[in-house]
Every structure is written in C-alpha cells, then in structure tokens.
ZAKETOR-829011 format. One record per atom (N, C-alpha, C): residue number from 1; residue in one letter; atom name; x, y, z. Coordinates in steps of 0.05 Angstrom, whole numbers, plus 5000, padded with zeros to 4 digits. Example, Ala and Ser with C-alpha at 12.3 -4.5 7.8 and 13.67 -1.06 7.14 Angstrom:
<sites>
SITE    i  aa  at    xx    yy    zz
SITE    1   A   N  5264  4886  5156
SITE    1   A  CA  5246  4910  5156
SITE    1   A   C  5264  4934  5156
SITE    2   S   N  5257  4955  5142
SITE    2   S  CA  5273  4979  5143
SITE    2   S   C  5258  5001  5157
</sites>
This chain:
<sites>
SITE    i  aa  at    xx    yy    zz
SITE    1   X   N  0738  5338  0521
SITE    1   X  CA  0737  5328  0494
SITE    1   X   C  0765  5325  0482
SITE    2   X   N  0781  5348  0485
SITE    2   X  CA  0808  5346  0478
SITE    2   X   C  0827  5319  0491
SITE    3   X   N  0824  5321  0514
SITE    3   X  CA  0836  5295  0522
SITE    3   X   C  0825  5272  0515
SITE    4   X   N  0793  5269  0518
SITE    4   X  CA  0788  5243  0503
SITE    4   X   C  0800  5244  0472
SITE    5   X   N  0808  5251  0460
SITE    5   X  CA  0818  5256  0432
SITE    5   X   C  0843  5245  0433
SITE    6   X   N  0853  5249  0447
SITE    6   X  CA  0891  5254  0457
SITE    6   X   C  0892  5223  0467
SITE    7   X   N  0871  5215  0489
SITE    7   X  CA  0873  5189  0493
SITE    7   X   C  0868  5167  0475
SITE    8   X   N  0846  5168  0459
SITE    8   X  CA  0835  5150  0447
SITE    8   X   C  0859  5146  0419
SITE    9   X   N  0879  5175  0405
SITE    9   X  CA  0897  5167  0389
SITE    9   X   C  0917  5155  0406
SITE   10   X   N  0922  5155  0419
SITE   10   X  CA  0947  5143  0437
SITE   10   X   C  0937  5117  0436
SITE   11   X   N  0919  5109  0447
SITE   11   X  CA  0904  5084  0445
SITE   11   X   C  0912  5066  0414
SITE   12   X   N  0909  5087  0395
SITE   12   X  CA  0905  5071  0371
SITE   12   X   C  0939  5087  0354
SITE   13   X   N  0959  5095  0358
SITE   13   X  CA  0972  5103  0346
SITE   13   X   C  0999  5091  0324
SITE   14   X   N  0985  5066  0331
SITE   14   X  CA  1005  5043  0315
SITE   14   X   C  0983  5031  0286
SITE   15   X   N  0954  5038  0296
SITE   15   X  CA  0938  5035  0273
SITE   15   X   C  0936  5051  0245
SITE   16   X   N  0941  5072  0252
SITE   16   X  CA  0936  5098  0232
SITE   16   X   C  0958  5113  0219
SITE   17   X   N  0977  5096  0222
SITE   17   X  CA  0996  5109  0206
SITE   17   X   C  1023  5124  0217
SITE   18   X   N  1015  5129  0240
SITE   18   X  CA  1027  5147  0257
SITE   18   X   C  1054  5124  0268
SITE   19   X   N  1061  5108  0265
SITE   19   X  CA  1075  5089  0272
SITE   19   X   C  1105  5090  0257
SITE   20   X   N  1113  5116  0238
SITE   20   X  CA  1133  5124  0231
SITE   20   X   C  1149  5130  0249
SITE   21   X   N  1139  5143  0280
SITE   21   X  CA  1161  5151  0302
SITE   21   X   C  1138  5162  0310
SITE   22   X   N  1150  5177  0331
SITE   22   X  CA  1131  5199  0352
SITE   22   X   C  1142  5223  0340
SITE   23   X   N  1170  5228  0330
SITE   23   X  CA  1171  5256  0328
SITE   23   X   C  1156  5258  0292
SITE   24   X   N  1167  5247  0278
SITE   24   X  CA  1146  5255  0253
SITE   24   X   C  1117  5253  0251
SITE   25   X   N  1111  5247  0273
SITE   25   X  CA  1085  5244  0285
SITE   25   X   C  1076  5269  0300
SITE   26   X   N  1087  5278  0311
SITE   26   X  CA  1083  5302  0329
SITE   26   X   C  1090  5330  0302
SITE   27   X   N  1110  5319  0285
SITE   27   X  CA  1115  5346  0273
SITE   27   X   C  1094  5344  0251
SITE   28   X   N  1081  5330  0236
SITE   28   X  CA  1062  5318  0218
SITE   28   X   C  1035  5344  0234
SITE   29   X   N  1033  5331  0256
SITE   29   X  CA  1006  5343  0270
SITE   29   X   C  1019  5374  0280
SITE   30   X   N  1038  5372  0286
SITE   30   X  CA  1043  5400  0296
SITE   30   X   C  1035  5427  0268
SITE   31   X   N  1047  5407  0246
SITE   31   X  CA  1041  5426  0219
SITE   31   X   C  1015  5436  0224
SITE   32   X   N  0997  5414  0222
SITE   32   X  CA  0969  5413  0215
SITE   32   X   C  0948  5435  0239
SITE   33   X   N  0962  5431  0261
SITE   33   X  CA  0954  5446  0280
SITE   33   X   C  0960  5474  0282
SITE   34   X   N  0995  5486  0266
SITE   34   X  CA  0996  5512  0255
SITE   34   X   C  0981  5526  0241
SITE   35   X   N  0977  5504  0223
SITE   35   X  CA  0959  5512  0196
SITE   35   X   C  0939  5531  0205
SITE   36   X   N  0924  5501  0217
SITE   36   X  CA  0896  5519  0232
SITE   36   X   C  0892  5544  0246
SITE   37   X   N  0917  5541  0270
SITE   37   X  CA  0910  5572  0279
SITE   37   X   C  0920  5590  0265
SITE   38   X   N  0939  5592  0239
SITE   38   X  CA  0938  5610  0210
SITE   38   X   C  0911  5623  0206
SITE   39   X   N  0900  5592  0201
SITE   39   X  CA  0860  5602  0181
SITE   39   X   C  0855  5623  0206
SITE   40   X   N  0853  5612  0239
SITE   40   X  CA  0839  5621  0259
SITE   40   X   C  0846  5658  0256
SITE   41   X   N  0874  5655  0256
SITE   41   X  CA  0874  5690  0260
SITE   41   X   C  0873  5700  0228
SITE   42   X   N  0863  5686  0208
SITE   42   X  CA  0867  5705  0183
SITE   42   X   C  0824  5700  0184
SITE   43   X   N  0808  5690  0199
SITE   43   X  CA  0793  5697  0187
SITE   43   X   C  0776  5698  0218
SITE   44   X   N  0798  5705  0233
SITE   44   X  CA  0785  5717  0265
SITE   44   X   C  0765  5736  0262
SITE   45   X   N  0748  5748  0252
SITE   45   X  CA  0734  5764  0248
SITE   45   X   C  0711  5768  0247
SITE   46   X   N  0711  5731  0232
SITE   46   X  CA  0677  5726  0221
SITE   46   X   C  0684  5696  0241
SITE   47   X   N  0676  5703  0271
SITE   47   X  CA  0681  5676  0285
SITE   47   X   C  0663  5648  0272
SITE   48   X   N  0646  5645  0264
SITE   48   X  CA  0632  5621  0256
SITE   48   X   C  0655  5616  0233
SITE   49   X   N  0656  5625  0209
SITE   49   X  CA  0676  5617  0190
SITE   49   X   C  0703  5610  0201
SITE   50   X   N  0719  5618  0220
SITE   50   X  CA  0741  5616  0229
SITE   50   X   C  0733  5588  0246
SITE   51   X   N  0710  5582  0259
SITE   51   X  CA  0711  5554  0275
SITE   51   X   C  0711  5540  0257
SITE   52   X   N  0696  5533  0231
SITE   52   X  CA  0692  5516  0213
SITE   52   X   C  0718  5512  0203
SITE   53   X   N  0730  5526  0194
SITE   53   X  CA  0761  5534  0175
SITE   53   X   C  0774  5514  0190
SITE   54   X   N  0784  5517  0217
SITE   54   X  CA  0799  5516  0232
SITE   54   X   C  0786  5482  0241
SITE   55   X   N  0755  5476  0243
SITE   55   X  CA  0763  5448  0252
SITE   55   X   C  0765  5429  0225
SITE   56   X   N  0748  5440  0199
SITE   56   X  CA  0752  5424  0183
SITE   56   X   C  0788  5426  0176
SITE   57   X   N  0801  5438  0171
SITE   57   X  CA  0828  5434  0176
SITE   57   X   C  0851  5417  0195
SITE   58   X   N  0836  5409  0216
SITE   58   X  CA  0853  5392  0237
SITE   58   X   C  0832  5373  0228
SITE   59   X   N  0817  5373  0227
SITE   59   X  CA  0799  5340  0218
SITE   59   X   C  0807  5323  0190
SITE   60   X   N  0809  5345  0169
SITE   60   X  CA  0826  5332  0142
SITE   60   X   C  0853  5327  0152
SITE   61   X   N  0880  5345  0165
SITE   61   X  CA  0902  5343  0158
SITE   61   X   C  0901  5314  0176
SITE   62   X   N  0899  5311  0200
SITE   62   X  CA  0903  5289  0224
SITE   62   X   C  0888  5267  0212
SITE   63   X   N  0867  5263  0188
SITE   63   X  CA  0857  5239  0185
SITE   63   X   C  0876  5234  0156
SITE   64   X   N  0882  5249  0147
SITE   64   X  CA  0908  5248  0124
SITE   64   X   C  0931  5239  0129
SITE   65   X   N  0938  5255  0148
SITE   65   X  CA  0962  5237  0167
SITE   65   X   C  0958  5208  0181
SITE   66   X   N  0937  5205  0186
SITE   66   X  CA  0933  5179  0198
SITE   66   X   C  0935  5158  0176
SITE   67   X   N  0915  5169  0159
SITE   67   X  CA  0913  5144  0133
SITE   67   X   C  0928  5142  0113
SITE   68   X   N  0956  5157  0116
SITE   68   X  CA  0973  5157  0094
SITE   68   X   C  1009  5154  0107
</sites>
C-alpha cells in the first residue's frame, strides 16, 4: 500500500502542488510525517486512538501540502 502511495504521488507530483522542488517537497512531508509519529508515541497507549491520530494527520498535512 505504501508503495502504491509513493508511486501513484510520483506519478502525479507536478499536479498537486508539490512542484515547488523536491526538497521543499520532501521537507513539507517530512514535517508532516514527524508530526505524526509525535501523536503516535504521545498517545501509544490507547493503540486505536494513536492509529486514527496519526493517519488522520498524514492525510490532512500531505493533502494540504498538495493543494496549497
């Protein structure tokens, strides 16, 4: 799943915004992907809340980044 993910933005990475460079592109998502594993180990505990936290978090920041 992760690679179909990985492929299909590569595929489209001049559509969504991401077309600023690769590195503000990578550091944009790299943020977004810190973030998440932040939520992951601050709410490691109660695993269902920590999956939710953590995908709704890469799902808003990477479609924010894309469309903005």
């Amino acid at each position: 799943m992760r690679i179909a993910w990985f492929a299909w933005l590569a595929r489209h990475f001049g559509e969504y915004g991401y077309d600023d460079g690769p590195l503000r592109a990578a550091i944009g998502t790299g943020a977004v992907l810190v973030t998440a594993a932040l939520l992951w180990f601050a709410l490691h505990r109660n695993r269902p809340a920590a999956v939710v936290a953590t995908g709704l978090t890469c799902t808003l920041g990477i479609g924010w980044l894309a469309f903005h």
